[in-house]
C-alpha positions in Angstrom: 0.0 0.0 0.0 3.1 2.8 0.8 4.8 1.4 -1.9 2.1 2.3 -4.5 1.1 5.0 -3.1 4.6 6.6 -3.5 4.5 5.4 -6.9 1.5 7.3 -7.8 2.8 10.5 -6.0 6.3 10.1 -7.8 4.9 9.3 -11.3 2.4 12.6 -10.6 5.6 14.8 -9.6 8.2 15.5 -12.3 11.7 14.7 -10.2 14.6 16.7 -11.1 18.2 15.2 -11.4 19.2 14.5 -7.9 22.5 14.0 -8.1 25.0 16.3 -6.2 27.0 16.6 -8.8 26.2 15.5 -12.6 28.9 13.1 -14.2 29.9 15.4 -16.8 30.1 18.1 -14.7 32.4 16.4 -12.1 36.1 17.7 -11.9 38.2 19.0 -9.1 38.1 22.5 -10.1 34.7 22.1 -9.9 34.2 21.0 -7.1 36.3 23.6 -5.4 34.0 26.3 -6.9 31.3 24.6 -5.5 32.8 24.1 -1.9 34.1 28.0 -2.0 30.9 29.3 -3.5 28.8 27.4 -0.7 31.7 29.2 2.2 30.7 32.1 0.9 26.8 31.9 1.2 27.6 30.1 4.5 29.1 33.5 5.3 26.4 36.1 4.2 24.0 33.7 5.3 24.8 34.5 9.6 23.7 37.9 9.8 20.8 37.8 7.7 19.7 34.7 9.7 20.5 36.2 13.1 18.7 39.6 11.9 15.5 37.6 10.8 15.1 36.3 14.1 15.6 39.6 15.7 12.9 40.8 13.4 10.6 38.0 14.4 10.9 38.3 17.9 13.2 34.8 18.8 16.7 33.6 20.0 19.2 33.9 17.5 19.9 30.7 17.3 16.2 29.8 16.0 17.0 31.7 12.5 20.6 30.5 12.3 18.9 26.3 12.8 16.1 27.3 9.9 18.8 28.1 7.6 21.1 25.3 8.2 17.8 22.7 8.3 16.1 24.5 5.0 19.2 25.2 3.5 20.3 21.3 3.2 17.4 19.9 3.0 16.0 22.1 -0.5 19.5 21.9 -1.7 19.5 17.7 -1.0 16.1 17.7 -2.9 14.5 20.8 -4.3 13.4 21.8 -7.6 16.6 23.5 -9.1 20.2 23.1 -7.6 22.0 26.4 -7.6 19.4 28.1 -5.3 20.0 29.1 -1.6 17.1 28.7 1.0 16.9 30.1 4.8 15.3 31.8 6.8 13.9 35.1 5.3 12.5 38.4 6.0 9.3 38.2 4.3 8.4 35.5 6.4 9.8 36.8 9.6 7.3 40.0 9.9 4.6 37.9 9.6 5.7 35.5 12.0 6.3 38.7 15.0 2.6 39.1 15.8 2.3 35.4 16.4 5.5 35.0 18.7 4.5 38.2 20.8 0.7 37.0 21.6 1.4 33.3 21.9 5.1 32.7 22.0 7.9 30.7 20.6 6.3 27.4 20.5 3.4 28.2 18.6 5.7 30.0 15.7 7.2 26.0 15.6 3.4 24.2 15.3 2.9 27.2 12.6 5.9 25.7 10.6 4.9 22.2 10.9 1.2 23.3 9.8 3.4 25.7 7.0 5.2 22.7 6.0 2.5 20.7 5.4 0.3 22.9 3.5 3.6 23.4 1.3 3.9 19.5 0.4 0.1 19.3 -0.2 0.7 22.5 -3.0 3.4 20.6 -4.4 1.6 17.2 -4.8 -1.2 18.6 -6.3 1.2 20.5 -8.7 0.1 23.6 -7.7 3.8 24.8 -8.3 3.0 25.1 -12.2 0.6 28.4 -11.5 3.8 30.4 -11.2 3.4 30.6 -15.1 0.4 32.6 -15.1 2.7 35.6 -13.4 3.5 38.0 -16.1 7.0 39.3 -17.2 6.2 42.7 -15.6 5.3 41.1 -12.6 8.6 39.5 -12.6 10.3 42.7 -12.8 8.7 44.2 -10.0 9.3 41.4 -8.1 12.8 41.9 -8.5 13.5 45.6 -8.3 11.3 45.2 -5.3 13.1 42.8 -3.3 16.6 44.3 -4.1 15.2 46.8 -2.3 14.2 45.3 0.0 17.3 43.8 0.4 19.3 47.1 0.3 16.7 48.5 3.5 17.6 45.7 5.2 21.4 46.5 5.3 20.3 49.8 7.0 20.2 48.2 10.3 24.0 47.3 10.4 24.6 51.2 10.5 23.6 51.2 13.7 25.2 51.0 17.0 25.4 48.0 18.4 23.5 46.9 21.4 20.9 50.3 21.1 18.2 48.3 19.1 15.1 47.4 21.5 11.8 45.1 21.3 9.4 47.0 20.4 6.8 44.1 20.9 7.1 43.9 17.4 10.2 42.4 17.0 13.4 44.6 17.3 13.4 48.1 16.3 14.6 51.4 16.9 18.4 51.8 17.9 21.0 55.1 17.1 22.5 55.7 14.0 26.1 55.5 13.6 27.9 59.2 13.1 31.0 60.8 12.8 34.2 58.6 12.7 32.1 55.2 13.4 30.4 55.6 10.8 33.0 56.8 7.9 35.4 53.6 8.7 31.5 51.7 8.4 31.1 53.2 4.7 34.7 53.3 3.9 35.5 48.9 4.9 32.0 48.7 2.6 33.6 50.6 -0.4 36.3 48.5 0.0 34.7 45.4 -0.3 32.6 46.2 -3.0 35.5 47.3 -4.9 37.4 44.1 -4.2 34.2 42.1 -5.5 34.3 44.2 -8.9 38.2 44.3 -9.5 38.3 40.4 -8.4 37.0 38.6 -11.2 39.5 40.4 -13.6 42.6 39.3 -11.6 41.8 36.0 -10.7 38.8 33.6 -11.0 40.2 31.1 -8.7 38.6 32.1 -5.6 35.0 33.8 -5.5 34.8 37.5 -5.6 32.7 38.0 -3.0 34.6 35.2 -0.7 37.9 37.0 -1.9 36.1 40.7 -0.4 34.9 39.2 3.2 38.4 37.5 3.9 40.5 40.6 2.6 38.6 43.4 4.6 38.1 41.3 7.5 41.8 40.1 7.8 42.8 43.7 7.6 40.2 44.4 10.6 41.2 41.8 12.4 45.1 42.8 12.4 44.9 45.9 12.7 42.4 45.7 15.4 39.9 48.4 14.0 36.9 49.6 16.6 33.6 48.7 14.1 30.5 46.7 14.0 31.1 43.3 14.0 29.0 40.0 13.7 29.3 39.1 17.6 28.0 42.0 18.2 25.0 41.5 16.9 24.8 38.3 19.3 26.6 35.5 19.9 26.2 32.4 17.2 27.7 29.8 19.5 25.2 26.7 19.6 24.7 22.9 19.1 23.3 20.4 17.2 19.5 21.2 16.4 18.0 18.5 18.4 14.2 17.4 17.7 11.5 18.7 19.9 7.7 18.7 20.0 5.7 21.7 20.2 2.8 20.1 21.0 2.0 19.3 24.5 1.8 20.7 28.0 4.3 22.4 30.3 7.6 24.9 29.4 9.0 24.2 25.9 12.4 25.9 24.6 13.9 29.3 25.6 11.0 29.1 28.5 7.6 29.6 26.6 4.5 27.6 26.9 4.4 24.4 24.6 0.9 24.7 22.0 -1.7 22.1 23.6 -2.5 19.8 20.4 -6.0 21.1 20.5 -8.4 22.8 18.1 -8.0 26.3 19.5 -4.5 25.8 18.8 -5.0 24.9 14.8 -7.4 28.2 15.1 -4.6 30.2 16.4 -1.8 29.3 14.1 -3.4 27.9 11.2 -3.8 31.6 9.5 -0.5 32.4 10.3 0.6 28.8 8.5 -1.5 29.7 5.1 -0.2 33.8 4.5 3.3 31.9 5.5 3.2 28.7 3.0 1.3 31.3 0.1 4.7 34.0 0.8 7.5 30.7 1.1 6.1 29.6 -2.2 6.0 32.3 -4.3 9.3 33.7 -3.3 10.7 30.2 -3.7 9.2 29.6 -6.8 9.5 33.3 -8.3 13.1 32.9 -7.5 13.4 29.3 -8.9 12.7 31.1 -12.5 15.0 33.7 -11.7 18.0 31.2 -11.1 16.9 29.2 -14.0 17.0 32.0 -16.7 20.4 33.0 -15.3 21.9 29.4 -15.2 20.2 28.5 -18.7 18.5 25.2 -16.8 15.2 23.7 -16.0 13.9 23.0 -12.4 10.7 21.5 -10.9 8.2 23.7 -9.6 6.1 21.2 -7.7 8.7 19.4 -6.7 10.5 22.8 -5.1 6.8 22.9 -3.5 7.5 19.5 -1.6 11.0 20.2 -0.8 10.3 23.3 0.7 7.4 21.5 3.1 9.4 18.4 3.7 12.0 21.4 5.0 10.0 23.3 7.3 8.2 20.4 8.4 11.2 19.0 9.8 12.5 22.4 10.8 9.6 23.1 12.8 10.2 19.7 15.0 13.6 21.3 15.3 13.1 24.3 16.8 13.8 26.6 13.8 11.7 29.6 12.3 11.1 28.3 9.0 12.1 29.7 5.5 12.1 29.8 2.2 14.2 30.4 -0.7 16.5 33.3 -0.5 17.0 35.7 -4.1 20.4 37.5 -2.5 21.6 34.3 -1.1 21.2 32.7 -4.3 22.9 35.0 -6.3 25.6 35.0 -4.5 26.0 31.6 -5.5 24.9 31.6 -8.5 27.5 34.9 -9.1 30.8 32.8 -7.1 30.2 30.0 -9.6 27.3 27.7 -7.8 25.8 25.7 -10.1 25.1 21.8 -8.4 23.5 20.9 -5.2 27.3 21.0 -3.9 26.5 24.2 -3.0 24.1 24.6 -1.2 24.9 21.6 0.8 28.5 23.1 1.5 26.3 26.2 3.0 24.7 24.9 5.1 27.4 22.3 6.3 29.7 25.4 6.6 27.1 27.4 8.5 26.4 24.2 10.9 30.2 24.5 11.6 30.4 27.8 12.3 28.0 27.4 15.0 29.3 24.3 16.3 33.3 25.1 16.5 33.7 28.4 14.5 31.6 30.9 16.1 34.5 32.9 17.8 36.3 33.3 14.6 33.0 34.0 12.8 32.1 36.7 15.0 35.2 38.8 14.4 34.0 39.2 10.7 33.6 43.3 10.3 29.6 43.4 9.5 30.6 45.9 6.7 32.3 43.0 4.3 29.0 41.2 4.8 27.2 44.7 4.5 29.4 45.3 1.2 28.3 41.7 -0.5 25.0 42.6 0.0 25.0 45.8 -1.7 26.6 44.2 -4.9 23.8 41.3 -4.7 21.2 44.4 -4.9 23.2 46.1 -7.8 23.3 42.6 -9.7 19.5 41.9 -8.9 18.1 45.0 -9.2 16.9 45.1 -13.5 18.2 48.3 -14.8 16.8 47.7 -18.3 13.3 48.5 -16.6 14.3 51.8 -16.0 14.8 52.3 -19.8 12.0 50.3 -21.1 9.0 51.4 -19.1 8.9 54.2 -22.0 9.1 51.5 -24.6 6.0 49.0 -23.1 2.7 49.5 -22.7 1.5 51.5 -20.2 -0.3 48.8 -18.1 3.1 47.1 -18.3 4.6 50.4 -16.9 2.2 50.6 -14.3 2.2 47.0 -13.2 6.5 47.2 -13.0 5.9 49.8 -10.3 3.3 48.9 -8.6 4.7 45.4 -8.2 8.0 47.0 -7.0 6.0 49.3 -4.5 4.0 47.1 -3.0 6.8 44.4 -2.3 8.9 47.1 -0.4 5.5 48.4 1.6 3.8 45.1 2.1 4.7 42.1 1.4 5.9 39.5 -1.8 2.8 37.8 -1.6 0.7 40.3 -1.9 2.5 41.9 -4.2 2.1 39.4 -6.7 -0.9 38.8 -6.7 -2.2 42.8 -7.0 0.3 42.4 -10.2 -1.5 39.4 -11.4 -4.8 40.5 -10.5 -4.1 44.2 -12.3 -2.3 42.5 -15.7 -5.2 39.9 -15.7 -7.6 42.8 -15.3 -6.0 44.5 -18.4 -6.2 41.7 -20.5 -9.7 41.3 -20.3 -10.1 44.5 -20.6 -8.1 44.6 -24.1 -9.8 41.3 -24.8 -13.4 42.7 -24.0 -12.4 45.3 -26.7 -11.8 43.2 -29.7 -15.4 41.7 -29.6 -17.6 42.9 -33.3 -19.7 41.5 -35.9 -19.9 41.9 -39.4 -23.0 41.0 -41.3 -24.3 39.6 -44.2 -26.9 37.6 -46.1 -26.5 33.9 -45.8 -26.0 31.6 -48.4 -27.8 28.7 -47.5 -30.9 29.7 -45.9 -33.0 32.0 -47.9 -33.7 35.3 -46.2 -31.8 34.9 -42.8 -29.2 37.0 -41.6 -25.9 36.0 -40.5 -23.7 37.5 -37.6 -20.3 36.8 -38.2 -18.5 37.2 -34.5 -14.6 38.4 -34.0 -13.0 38.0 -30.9 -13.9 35.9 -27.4 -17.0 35.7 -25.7 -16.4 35.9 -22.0 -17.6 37.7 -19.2 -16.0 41.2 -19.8 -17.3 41.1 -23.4 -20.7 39.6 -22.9 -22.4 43.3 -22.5 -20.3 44.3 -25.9 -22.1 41.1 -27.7 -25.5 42.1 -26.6 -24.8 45.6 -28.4 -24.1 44.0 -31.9 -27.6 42.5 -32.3 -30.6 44.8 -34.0 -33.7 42.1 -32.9 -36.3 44.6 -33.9 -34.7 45.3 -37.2 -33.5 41.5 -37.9 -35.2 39.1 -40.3 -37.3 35.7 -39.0 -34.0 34.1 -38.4 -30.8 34.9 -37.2 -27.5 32.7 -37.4 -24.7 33.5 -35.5 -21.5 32.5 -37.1 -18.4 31.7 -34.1 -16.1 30.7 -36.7 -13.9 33.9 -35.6 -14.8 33.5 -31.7 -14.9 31.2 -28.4 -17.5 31.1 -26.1 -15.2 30.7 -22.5 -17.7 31.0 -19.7 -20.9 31.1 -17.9 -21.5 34.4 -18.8 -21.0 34.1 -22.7 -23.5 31.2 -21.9 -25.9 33.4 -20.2 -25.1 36.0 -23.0 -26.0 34.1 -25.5 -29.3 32.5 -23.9 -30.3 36.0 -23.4 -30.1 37.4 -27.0 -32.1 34.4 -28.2 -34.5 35.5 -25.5 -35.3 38.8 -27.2 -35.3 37.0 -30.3 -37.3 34.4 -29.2 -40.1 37.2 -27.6 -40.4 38.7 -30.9 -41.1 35.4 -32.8 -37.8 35.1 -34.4 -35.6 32.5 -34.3 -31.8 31.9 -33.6 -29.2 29.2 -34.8 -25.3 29.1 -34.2 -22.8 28.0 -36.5 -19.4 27.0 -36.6 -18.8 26.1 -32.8 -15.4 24.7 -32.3 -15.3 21.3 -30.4 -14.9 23.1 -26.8 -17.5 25.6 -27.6 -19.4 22.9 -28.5 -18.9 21.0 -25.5 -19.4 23.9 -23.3 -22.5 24.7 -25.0 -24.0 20.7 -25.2 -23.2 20.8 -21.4 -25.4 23.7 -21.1 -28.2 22.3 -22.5 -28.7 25.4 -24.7 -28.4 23.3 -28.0 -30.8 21.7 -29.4 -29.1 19.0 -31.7 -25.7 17.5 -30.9 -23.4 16.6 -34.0 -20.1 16.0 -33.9 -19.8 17.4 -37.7 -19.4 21.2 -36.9 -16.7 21.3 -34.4 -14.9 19.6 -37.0 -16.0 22.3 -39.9 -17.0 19.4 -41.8 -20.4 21.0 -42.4 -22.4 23.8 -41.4 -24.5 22.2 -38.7 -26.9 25.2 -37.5 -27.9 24.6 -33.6 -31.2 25.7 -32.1 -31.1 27.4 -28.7 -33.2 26.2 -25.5 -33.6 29.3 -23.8 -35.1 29.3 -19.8 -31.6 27.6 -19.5 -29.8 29.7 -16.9 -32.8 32.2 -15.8 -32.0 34.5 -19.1 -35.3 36.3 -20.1 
């Protein structure tokens, strides 16, 4: 019974290659690009993870676990190797109201439930929907979270130690100024320099690697007073060990445990659906990104799965949960990632550092990581859409900002789907448009008129198609010709149903010709026609269709 069960589910789920490393990809020189690319995510990786948790109200080491768990786990299995997973701020401000009112072990039962939900999208292939999101919804998306990205940075000009919780996560904190703060922008110059003048020196070692080890060994030496990743808080841990959030009693860090009731699925279960939605269509938005810069192919549903199998597991680990990660990933994908070496190296590396290498982690200067990060926005950030939003149409236009807007103001998930909802809007819009008749005498039936219909019938054209008839004017019969149109939905149906209404009061009568076999279909399932042939989807011959009107109400 397992057995064919996980048959069925693997024969519905298109797997991608699995291997770590592709035979004719293998080589030693690749695999050091691989291992150096993945130190080098392992790297930016710390503060970001450490800062997410701070964002979402929880112990440090509860981002830095979701990053190692999530990170090896989508980079052992997930749709498209080359992309970099953790824990992420778009999921971490949703995640803050939850910790404050109920605590830390509820935010765990909310990643088991997120988890879940996640595998469930990915065996039902819901994955494949991220093709309905338009180009221009794709370029907000990415203008918006390299800003996002670069506002995130803001909070390593700060001074250490000054930031407070705000009961909605950690906030506030004084600026840097004066000398602090010109050694801050001066180390991050540096690095970002070293990162641009790298690659045309030497390609042996990863740019952005080669900019974190220079400006931090220079710190280190010279024993320069500025922000650095221990002072944000210590990474010093151990292993992730399992733990259930369910249950009665003190769980981790103190905080009540979630009693496994329905109350508790009440609580958390809105936080789990706005969480696996936002995990998804970052992960998966991101998954095309990667793809059209690598030149490969990756599997949406099965990203779905491996994403829920991660934070499943994560959240019986005591980690925040996560998703993919867009500045992560092109670091990687930038240093020369390209196989699930990679990522697996991350998150080993990052494992490591919390295990044995957290004092020598901690000296790292926060502006090397600071100066990575700004390059990653430069190199994500699509410049092009500056120039072109002259060049497209202006729906385009609008949707490119409003996209980018809304992801820097709200959130990726909702930004997406205002830009889908606004270019789907427009489309039927232009659609609705294109809908006219021309008319003539027909040739076969003596006396009757023909409408010949352009463009589809659907609901934002139905009003349009009841314009084009003139009943009073109109001969005994009517045929209306589809040859040149598609009736889509209920409302061309109703539409329809209600012009051969008017006809019908006037003592006229209505045939349609030239249905194509889905119109057809849609039609016969109706009940509107009044003889079924399979001849005239086929344009075999001109089968003319009565209509049954009282159908769908229409009068």
């Amino acid at each position: 019974m397992v057995r064919s069960t996980f048959h069925a589910f693997t024969k519905n789920l298109e797997v991608t290659d699995l291997r770590w490393m592709p035979e004719d990809g293998f080589s030693v020189g690749r695999l050091r690009i691989e291992l150096l690319s993945g130190l080098t995510v392992a790297l930016a990786l710390v503060p970001e993870a450490v800062a997410f948790a701070f964002v979402a109200g929880v112990h440090p080491l509860v981002g830095l676990y979701a990053a190692f768990l999530v990170g090896l786990i989508t980079a052992l299995i997930g749709g498209r190797p080359g992309m970099i997973s953790g824990a992420t701020g778009a999921l971490a401000v949703v995640m803050v109201a939850l910790v404050a009112q109920h605590g830390v072990e509820y935010l765990f039962a909310t990643v088991v439930l997120m988890g879940l939900l996640q595998i469930f999208a990915g065996v039902m292939q819901w994955g494949k929907f991220i093709r309905l999101v338009p180009h221009p919804v794709m370029l907000g998306f990415v203008n918006g979270l390299a800003i996002v990205i670069f506002l995130a940075q803001m909070g390593q000009f700060k001074v250490p130690g000054t930031m407070v919780d705000t009961g909605h996560g950690m906030g506030g904190g004084e600026w840097l100024s004066g000398q602090p703060l010109y050694l801050m922008l001066a180390l991050v110059a540096a690095t970002m320099a070293i990162i641009w003048i790298m690659p045309r020196i030497t390609k042996l070692i990863p740019a952005p690697l080669a900019g974190i080890g220079i400006v931090a060994a220079v710190v280190i030496f010279t024993g320069m007073d500025v922000p650095r990743v221990g002072d944000l808080a210590s990474i010093e841990g151990g292993l992730p060990m399992p733990h259930m959030p369910f249950g009665e009693g003190l769980g981790l860090y103190g905080t009540a445990l979630a009693p496994f009731t329905l109350e508790t699925l009440y609580i958390i279960a809105p936080y789990a659906v706005i969480l696996a939605a936002i995990g998804l269509i970052e992960s998966l938005l991101t998954l095309n990104l990667v793809g059209d810069m690598t030149n490969t192919r990756g599997g949406a549903s099965q990203e779905c799965v491996a994403q829920g199998i991660a934070n499943t597991v994560t959240g019986f680990f005591g980690g925040m949960g996560g998703c993919a990660m867009i500045g992560q990933s092109m670091i990687n994908v930038k240093s020369g990632g390209r196989t699930r070496v990679a990522g697996i190296a991350a998150a080993v590396f990052l494992l490591l550092f919390i295990l044995v290498g957290s004092s020598l982690i901690e000296q790292i200067p926060l502006a090397a990581l600071v100066g990575v990060m700004f390059m990653v926005v430069i190199g994500t950030f699509a410049w092009n859409s500056l120039t072109i939003l002259r060049k497209v149409p202006l729906t385009d236009a609008f949707v490119i900002l409003l996209v980018t807007v809304v992801t820097v103001y709200e959130d990726l998930a909702v930004a997406v789907v205002v830009g889908v909802i606004v270019s789907a809007l427009a489309y039927a819009w232009n659609n609705a448009r294109r809908i006219h008749a021309t008319t003539r005498e027909s040739h076969t039936e003596k006396g009757a008129k023909v409408y010949e219909i352009h463009g589809p019938l659907f609901f934002g054209s139905s009003d349009g198609f009841a314009e084009l008839f003139t009943v009073a004017e109109d001969p005994e019969k009517v045929i209306i010709d589809f040859a040149d149109s598609r009736v889509v939905d209920q409302s061309a149906l109703q539409a329809i149903e209600a012009i051969a209404s008017k006809y019908e009061t006037t003592g006229k009568h209505v045939m349609l010709r030239h249905l194509s076999r889905d119109c057809h279909r849609l039609l016969t399932k109706a009940g509107h026609l009044m003889v079924d042939s399979d001849d005239d989807p086929d344009y075999e011959l001109a089968v003319d269709y009565s209509v049954r009107t009282g159908v769908l109400g229409g009068h």
